[in-house]
C-alpha positions in Angstrom: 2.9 23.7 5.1 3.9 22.3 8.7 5.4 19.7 10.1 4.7 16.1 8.9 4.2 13.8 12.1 3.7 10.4 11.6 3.0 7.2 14.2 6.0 5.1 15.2 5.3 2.2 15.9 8.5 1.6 18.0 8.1 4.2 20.9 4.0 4.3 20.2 4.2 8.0 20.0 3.1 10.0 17.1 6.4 12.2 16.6 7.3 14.9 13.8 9.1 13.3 10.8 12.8 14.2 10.6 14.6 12.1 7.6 18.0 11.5 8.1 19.3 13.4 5.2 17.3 16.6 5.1 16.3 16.3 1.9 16.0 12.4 1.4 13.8 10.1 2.5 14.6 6.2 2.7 11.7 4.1 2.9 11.7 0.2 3.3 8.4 -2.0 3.0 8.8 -5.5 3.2 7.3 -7.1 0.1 5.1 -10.4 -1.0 6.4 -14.0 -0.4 5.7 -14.8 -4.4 3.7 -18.5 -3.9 0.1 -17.2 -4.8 -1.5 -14.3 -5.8 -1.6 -11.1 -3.7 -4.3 -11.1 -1.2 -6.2 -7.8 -0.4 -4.8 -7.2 3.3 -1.2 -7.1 1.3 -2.7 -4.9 -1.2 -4.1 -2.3 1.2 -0.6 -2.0 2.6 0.8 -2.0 -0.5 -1.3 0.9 -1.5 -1.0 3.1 1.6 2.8 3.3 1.2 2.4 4.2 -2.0 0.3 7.0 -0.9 2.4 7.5 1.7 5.6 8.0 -1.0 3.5 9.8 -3.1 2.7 12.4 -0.7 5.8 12.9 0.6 7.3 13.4 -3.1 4.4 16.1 -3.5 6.1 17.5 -0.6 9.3 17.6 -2.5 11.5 15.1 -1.1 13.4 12.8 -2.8 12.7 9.6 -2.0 14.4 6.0 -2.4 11.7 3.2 -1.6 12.5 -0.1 -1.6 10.3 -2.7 -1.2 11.8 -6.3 -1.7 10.3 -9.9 -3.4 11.0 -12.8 -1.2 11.2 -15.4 -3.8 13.2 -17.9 -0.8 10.1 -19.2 0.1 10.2 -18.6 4.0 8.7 -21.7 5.5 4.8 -22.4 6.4 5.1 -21.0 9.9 6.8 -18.0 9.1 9.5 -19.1 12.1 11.8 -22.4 11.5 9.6 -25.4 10.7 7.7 -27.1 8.3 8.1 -26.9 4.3 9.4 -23.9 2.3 6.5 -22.3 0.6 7.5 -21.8 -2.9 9.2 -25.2 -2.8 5.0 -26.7 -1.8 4.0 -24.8 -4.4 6.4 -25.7 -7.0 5.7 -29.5 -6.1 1.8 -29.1 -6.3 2.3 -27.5 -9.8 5.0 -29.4 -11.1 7.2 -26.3 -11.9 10.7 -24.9 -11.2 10.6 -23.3 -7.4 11.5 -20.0 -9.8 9.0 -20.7 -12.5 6.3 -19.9 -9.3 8.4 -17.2 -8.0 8.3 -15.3 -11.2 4.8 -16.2 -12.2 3.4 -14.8 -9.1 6.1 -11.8 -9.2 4.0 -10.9 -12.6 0.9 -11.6 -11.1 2.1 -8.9 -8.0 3.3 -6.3 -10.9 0.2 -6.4 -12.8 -2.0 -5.8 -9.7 -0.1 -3.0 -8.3 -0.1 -1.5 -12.1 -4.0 -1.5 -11.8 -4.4 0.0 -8.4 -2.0 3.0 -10.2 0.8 2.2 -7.9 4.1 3.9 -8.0 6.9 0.9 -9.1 9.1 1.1 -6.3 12.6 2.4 -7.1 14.5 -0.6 -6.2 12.8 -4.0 -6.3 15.6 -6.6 -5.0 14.8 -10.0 -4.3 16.0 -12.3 -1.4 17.6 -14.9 -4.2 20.0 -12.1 -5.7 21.4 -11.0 -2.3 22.5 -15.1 -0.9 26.2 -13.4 -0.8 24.9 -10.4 1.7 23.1 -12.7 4.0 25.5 -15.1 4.7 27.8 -11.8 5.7 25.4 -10.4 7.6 25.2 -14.0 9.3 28.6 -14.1 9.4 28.8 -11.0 11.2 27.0 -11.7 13.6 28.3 -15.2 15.0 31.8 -12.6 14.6 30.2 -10.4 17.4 29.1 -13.2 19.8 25.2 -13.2 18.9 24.8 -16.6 16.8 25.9 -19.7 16.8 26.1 -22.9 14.7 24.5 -26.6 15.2 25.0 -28.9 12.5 24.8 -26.9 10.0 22.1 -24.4 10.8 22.7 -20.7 12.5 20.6 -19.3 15.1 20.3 -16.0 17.2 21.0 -16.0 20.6 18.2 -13.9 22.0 19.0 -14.2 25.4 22.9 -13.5 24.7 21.4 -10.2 23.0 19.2 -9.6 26.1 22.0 -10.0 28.7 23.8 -7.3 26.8 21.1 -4.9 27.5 18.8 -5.2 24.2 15.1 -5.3 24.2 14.1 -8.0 22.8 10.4 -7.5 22.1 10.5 -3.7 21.8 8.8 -3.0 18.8 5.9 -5.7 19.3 5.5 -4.8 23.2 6.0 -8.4 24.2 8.1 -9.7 27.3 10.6 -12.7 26.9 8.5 -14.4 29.7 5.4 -14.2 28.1 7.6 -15.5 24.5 8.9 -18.7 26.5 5.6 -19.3 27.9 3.5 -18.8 24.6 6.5 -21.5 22.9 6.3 -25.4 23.1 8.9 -27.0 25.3 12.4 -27.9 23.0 12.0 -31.4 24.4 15.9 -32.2 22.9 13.9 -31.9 19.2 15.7 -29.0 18.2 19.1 -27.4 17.6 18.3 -24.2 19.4 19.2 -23.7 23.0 15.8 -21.7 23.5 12.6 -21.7 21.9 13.1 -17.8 21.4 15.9 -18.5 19.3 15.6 -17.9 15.7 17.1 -19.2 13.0 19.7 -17.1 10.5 20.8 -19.9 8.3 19.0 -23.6 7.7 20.5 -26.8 7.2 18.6 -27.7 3.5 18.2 -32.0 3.6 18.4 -33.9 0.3 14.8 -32.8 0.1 15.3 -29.4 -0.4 14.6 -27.8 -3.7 16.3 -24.1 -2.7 19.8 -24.4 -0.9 23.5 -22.8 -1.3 26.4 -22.8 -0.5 27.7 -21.2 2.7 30.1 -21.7 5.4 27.7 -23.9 7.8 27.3 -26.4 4.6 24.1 -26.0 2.0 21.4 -24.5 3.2 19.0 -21.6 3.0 18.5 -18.3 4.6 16.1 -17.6 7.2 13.0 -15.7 6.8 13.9 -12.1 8.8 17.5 -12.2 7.6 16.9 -10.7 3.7 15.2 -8.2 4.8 17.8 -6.9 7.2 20.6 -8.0 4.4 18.9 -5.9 1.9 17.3 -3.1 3.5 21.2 -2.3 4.7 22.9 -2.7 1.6 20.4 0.1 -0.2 19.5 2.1 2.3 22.2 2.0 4.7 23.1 0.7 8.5 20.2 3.6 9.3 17.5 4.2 7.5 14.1 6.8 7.8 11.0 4.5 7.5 10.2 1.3 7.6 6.7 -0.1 7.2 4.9 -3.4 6.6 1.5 -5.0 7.8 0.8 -5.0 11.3 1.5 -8.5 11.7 4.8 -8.4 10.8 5.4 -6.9 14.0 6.3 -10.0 15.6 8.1 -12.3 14.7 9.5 -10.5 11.4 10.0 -7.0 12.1 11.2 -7.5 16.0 14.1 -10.2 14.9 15.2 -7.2 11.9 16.1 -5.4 14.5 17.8 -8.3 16.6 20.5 -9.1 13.4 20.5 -5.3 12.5 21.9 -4.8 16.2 24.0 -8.0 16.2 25.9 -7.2 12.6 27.3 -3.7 14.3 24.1 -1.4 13.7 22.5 -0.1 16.9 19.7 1.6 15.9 19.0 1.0 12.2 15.2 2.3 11.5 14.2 5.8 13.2 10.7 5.2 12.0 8.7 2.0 12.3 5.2 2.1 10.5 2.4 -0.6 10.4 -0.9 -0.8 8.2 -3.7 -2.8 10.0 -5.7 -5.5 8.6 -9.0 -5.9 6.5 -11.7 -7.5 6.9 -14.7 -9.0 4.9 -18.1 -8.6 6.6 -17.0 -8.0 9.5 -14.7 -11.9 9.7 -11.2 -12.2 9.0 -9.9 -13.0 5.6 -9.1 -16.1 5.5 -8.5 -18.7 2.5 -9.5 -21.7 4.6 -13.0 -20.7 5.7 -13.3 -19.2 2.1 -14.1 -15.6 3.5 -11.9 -13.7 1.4 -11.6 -12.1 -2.5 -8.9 -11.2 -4.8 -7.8 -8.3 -6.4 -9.0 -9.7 -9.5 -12.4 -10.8 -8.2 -13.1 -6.8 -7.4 -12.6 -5.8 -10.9 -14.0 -8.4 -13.0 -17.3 -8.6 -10.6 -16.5 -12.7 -9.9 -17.1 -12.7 -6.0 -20.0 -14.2 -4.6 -19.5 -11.7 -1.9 -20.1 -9.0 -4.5 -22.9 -7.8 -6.7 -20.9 -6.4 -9.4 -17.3 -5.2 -10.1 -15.9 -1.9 -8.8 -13.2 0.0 -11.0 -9.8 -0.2 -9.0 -9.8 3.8 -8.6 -12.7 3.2 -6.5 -11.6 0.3 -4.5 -8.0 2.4 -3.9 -10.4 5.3 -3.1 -12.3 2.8 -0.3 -9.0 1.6 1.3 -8.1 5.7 1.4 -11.2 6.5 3.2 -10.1 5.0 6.3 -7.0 5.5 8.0 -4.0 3.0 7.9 -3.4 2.0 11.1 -7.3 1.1 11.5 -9.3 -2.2 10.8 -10.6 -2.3 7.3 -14.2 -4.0 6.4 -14.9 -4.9 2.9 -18.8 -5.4 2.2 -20.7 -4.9 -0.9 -22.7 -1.8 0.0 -19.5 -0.7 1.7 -17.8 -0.4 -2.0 -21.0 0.6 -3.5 -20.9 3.7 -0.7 -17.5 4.4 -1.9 -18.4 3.9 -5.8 -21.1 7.0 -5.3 -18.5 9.2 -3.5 -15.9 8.2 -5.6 -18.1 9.8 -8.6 -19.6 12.9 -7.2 -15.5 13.6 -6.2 -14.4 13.3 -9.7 -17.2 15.1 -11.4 -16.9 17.7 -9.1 -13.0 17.8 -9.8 -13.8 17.6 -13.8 -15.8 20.6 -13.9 -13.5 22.2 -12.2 -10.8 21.9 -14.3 -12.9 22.9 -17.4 -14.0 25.9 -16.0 -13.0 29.0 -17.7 -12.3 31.4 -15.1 -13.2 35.2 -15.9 -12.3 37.9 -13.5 -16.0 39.2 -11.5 -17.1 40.8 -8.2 -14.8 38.5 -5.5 -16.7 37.0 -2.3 -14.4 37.3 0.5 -16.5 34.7 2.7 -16.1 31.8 -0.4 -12.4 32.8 -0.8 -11.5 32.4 3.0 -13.4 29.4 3.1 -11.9 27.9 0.0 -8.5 28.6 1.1 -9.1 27.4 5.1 -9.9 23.7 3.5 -7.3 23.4 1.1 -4.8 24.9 3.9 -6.4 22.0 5.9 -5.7 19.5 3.3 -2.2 19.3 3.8 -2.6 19.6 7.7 -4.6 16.4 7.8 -2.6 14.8 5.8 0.7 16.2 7.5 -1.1 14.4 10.5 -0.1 10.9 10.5 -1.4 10.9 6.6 -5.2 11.1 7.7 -6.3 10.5 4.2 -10.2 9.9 5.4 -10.0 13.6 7.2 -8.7 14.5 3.3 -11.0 13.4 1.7 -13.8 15.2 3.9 -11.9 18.2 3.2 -12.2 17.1 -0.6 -15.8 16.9 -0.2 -16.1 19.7 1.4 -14.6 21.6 -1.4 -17.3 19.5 -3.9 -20.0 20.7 -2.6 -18.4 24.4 -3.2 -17.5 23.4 -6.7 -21.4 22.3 -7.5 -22.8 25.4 -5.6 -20.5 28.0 -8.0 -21.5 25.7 -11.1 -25.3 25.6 -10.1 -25.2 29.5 -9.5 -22.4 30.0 -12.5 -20.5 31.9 -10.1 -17.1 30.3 -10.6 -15.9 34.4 -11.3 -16.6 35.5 -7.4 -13.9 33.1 -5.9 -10.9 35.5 -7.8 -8.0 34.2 -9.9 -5.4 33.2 -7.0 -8.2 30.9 -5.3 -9.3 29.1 -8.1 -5.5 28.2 -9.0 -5.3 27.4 -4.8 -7.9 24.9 -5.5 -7.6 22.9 -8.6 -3.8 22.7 -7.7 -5.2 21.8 -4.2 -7.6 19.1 -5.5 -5.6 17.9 -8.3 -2.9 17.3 -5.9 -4.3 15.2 -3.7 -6.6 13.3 -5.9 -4.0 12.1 -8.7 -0.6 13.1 -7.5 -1.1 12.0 -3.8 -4.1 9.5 -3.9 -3.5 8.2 -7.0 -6.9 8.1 -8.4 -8.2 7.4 -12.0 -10.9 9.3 -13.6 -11.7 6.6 -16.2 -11.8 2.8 -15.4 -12.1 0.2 -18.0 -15.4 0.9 -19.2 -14.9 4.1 -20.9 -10.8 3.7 -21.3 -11.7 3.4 -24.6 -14.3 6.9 -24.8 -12.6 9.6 -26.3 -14.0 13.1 -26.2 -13.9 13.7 -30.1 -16.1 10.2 -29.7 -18.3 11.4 -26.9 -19.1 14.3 -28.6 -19.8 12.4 -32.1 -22.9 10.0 -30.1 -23.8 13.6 -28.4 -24.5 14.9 -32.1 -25.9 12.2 -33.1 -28.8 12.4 -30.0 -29.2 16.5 -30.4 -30.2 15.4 -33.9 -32.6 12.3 -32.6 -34.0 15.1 -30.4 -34.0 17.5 -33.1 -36.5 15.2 -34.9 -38.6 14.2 -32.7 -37.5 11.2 -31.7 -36.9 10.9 -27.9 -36.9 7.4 -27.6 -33.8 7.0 -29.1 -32.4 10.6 -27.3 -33.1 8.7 -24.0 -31.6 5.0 -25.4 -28.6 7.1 -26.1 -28.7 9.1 -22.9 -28.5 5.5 -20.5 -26.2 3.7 -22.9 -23.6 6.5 -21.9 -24.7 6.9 -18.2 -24.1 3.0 -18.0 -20.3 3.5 -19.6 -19.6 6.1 -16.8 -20.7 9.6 -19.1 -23.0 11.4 -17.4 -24.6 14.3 -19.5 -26.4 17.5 -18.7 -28.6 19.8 -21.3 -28.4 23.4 -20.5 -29.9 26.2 -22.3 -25.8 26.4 -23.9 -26.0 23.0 -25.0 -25.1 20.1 -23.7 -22.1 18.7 -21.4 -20.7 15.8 -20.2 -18.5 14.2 -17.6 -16.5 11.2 -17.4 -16.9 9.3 -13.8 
């Protein structure tokens, strides 16, 4: 249904999406540094790519998505200085560098699990690919665009810009204004420029993480696995690559750089970049305490929050704005999204159990049915607009409750109402990747449902209402909400 177009970040332009391989789609998204638990600004990325691979498999491509642990802790200025990350961490908790790398690995896994991401199909991490990194360094000092100081490799940004390269292409910023925005060398560095990055690192005696490699024992920088690993899966030239928006610069614009410099001129055809969040309208940020975990959301923990959400309805609230704009988390922001997320999947459930019999077809309701789920996949072929989707899923509720109200479900005609519960269950599970049940009703089965629903006709039955009613809120508060009708009584799970 159309063309896909989607927002390159690299030429700024929204352009029509043509993979490689016609039917194959390689996708990159650079990955946690495992030394804490996942923030949320990492999660919301996290989860728009998997949207992102989820819609494009609805499409029917076949995708390879790779998205990579860095478990070589890059160090505390993402650039060249200071103290490896996982190595501080490992020190402050008195554990193995890799005993914190794979705890918070696990800790990554089971969050993604419970936002109902898609495992990615190849998971490589940074330690497991030393041997490609130093070729890919190797490489590159072999074609003229590194060189070595005691022990330590860096790029040579200005020998790549004097060969024609732009340097500061993806992130839109000029060398001057790099040099002038960078601290004077002062003869207390190895590099000959303070553009210069580094490709391989000298490890002193201090240094918990370090191997061997042609320059002596040291460590790989930061940009390099990426570019090491992203190669060696997905080829010299790849479809899509994505990450947050500030991994534009440094990370993302030196990837390029040693993609260039190991033989690869153009190795990405499509760069993507999710924005940031925010909480209240500030910055996350763990310093000035204005920030929450993943966990914190579901368990109802934050200070910032009045009680936990379900994380269908949190992945529903990242959906219902678009990637490449600024997220705000607030309470009455999620408890916005908590009431839409419900009237959407109540909506959806009686759709599905409708029994559809043959009656007297309304053109006008058929046309209009089948204009919004055409526009569906338009808006989402648009740069995946999932908050114009999910309009276009509302609008479609608010058709669903006016055919229940009026028990006209039979005037829409067989063809449409297979149009739209393949339409809406689509988008909703296959493609957003929501949840009907959270943890408080996981457990509810329908046999079980209808068992306490027996129990109350018969507390009704007898007279007593009080306990009908004590029944009635008991299930409302578990997420069940019920409806007596003339046929009985129904229910639906939110």
């Amino acid at each position: 249904m159309n063309n896909l177009y989607l927002t390159n970040s690299l030429t700024r332009k929204k352009e029509i999406f043509k993979p490689i391989n016609k039917e194959n789609v390689g996708i990159y998204v650079c990955g946690p540094t495992v030394y804490s638990e996942v923030h949320l600004g990492n999660c919301r990325t996290f989860v728009f790519f998997d949207t992102m691979v989820r819609y494009l498999k609805f499409l029917g491509y076949k995708v390879r998505y790779v998205r990579n642990i860095t478990d070589v802790g890059h160090l505390e200025n993402d650039a060249d200085e200071g103290e490896d990350k996982i190595s501080k961490k490992a020190r402050l908790e008195q554990l193995e560098p890799m005993e914190i790398a794979q705890k918070y690995t696990n800790d990554f896994h089971k969050v993604m699990n419970t936002f109902n991401a898609i495992p990615p199909d190849i998971e490589p991490a940074a330690t497991g690919h030393i041997i490609e990194q130093i070729n890919m360094v190797q490489q590159i000092i072999n074609n003229g665009y590194a060189y070595v100081v005691n022990g330590s490799v860096y790029f040579d940004v200005s020998k790549y810009i004097d060969q024609g390269y732009d340097y500061g292409e993806l992130s839109g910023r000029q060398v001057d204004e790099l040099i002038s925005g960078t601290r004077n060398l002062d003869g207390q560095s190895d590099k000959k420029s303070p553009n210069d990055f580094a490709l391989w690192k000298k490890a002193d005696s201090s240094h918990i993480m370090k191997w061997d490699s042609p320059w002596g024992k040291g460590f790989p920088g930061w940009h390099l696995e990426c570019s090491a690993m992203s190669s060696k899966y997905l080829g010299s030239s790849f479809d899509i690559h994505g990450g947050g928006m500030d991994l534009k610069f440094p990370h993302h614009e030196c990837e390029i750089a040693q993609c260039v410099g190991s033989g690869c001129e153009k190795p990405v055809n499509y760069w993507m970049h999710g924005n940031m969040l925010t909480l209240n309208g500030k910055r996350m940020s763990k310093s000035t305490g204005n920030t929450i975990l993943p966990e914190e959301l579901f368990n109802g923990s934050s200070s910032f929050l009045e009680k936990a959400f379900s994380p269908s309805v949190v992945r529903f609230f990242m959906m219902q704005s678009h990637y490449r704009g600024v997220l705000d988390f607030s309470n009455d922001a999620l408890l916005a999204s908590e009431k839409g997320f419900k009237k959407l999947m109540e909506a959806f459930s009686k759709l599905k159990k409708t029994s559809f019999n043959q009656g007297k077809e309304d053109e006008n309701i058929i046309n209009k049915i089948n204009s919004i789920c055409t526009s569906c996949y338009k808006n989402m072929n648009d740069d995946f607009n999932t908050p114009k989707l999910i309009a276009n899923l509302f609008e479609l509720v608010a058709i669903i409750n006016t055919l229940d109200q009026k028990n006209s479900f039979n005037t829409i005609g067989a063809e449409t109402h297979l149009f739209m519960l393949k339409t809406m269950s689509g988008f909703i599970e296959d493609v957003l990747g929501l949840e009907a049940q959270n943890k408080n009703h996981a457990q509810l089965t329908e046999e079980l449902i209808n068992m306490i629903l027996n129990l109350r006709a018969e507390a009704k039955k007898n007279k007593d209402y009080l306990l009908s009613d004590k029944i009635r809120d008991q299930l409302t508060s578990l997420g069940v909400k019920i409806k007596d009708g003339k046929d009985g009584t129904t229910f639906v799970v939110n």
